[in-house]
C-alpha positions in Angstrom: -9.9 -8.5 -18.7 -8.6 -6.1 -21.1 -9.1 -2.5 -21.1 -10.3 -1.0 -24.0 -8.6 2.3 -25.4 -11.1 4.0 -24.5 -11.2 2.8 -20.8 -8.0 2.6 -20.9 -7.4 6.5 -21.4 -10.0 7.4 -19.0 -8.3 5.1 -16.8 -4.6 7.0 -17.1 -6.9 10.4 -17.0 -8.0 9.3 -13.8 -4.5 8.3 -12.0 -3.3 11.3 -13.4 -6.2 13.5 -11.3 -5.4 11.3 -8.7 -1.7 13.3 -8.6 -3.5 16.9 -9.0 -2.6 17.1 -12.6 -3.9 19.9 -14.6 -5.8 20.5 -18.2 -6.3 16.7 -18.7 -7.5 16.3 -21.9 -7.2 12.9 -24.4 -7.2 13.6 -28.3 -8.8 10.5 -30.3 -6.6 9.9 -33.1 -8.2 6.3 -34.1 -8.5 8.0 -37.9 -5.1 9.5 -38.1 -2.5 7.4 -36.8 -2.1 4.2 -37.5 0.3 3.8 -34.3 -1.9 4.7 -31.3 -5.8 5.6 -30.7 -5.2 8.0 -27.9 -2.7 10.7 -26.7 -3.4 11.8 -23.4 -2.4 14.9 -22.0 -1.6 16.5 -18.8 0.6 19.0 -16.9 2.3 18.9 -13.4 3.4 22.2 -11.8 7.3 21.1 -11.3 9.2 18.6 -12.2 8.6 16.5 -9.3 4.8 16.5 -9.8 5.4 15.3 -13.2 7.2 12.3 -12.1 4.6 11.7 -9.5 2.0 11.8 -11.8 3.9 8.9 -14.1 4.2 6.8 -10.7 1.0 6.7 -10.5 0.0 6.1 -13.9 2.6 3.3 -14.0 2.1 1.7 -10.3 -1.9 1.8 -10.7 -1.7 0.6 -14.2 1.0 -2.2 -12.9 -1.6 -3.0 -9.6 -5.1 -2.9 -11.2 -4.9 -3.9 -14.9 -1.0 -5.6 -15.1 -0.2 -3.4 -17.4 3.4 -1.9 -18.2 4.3 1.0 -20.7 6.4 -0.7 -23.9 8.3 2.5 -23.5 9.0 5.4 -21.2 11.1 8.5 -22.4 12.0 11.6 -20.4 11.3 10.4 -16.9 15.3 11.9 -16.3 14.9 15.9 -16.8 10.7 15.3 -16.6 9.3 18.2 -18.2 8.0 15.8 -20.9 7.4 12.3 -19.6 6.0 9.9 -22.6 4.6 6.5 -21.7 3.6 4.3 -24.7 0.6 1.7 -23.9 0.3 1.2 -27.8 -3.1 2.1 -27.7 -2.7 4.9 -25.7 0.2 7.5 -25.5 0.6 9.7 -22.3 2.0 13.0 -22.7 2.9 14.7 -19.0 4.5 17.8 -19.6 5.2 21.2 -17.0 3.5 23.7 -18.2 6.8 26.0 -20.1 7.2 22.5 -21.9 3.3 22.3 -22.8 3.3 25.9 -24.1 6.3 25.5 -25.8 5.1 22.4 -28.0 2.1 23.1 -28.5 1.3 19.3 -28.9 -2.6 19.6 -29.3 -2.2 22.8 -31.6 -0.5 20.2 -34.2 -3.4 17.9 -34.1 -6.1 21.0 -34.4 -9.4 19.3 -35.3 -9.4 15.8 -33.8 -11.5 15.1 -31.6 -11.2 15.7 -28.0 -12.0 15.1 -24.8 -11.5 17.4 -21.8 -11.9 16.1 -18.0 -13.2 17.2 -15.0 -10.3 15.6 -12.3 -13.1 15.3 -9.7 -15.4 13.1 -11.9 -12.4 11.4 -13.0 -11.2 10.2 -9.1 -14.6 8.7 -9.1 -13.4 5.9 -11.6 -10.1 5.0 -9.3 -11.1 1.9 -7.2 -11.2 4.0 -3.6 -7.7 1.9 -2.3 -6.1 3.7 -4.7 -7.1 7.4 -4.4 -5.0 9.6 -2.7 -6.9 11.3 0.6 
């Protein structure tokens, strides 16, 4: 079965709780962009949470859906980690990197979507939550 965008951005939102990260939020850009429907975005304290919150993205993904990003840039210095699904774009920054860009400043008025990280572990399957 495939994923819509839509599920499939809450789905990323959700692995991404699922590694404690913070100020999830997905920007709809299905009237803008002719390249993807969805940016996600989150933060990670350190570099090393970043990371673990693309593992997760990546292996659940992988697991549950068979999915693999077409691309992965960053993973190496991992202040900004960008995964391309095509129909969704993840963004996992630390949070000097997220202030610096300013990535959902440049796309002001879309329309977006913050999460709640605890209604979002409730969409994980519960063998792959973290205890």
């Amino acid at each position: 079965m495939t994923l819509s965008p839509e599920r499939l951005a809450i789905t990323i939102a959700a692995h991404a709780a699922d590694r404690k990260a913070a100020d999830i939020v997905a920007l709809d850009l299905r009237d803008v962009a002719g390249y993807t429907d969805f940016f996600v975005i989150c933060s990670g304290n350190t570099d090393r949470q970043t990371k673990a919150i693309h593992d997760a993205i990546h292996v659940g993904l992988k697991k549950q859906d068979g999915l693999l990003p077409r691309r992965v840039e960053g993973l190496g210095e991992a202040r900004w980690i960008l995964m391309d699904y095509l129909d969704v774009v993840v963004h996992i920054f630390t949070p000097d990197t997220r202030d610096f860009y300013r990535l959902e400043s440049l796309w002001g008025d879309l329309p977006r979507r913050e999460f709640d990280p605890q209604e979002l572990l409730a969409e994980l399957p519960a063998s792959s939550a973290v205890s």
